[in-house]
N, C-alpha and C positions, 0 to 999 in steps of 0.2 A: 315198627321201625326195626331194623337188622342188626341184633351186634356187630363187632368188627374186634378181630380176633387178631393181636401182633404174636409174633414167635421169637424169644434170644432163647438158643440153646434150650435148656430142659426145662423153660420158663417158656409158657403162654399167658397172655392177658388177654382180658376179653370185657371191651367198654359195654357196656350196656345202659339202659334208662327205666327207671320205675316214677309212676306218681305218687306225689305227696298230697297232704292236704291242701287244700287250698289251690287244688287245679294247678300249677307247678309240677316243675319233675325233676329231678336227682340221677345226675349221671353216677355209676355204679362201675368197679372194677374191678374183677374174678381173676385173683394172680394162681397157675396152678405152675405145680412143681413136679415134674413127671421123672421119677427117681425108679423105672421098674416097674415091680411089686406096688410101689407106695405111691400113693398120688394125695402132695398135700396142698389144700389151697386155701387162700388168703383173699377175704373180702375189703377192701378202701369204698367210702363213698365221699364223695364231691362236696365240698365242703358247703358250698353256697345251692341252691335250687335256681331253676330257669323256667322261665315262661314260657317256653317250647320244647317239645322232644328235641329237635335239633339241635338249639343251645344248650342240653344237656347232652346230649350225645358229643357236642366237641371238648367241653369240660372232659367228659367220662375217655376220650382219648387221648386228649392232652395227658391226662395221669398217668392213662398205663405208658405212655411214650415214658413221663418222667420216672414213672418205677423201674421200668427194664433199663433205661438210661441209671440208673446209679446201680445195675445186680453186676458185682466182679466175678470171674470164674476164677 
């Protein structure tokens, strides 16, 4: 399955899916802060697991929507 990568300003996320145990999976999302020189990034993961990569996958974008929805410049 393909990450999906949103962009605000010097903020990228990037939803992603990894498995758990239990054959389940864990949407995952990679906030990176691109300042230059410095690139810092910040891992969230999805608080609940899904029985599909796809229902993890829309968790895992719902968040970064909701992360870059509350960063002010």
């Amino acid at each position: 399955m393909e990450d999906v990568t949103y962009t605000k300003g010097l903020y990228t996320a990037t939803a992603t899916v990894r498995p758990v145990e239990g054959g389940e999976y864990r949407g995952i999302v990679t906030l990176e802060r691109d300042e230059g020189a410095e690139l810092e990034n910040t891992v969230y993961e999805v608080e609940a697991t899904s029985a599909t990569e796809e229902e993890a996958l829309e968790e895992a974008k719902a968040l970064a929507h909701r992360i870059l929805g509350e960063i002010e410049f």
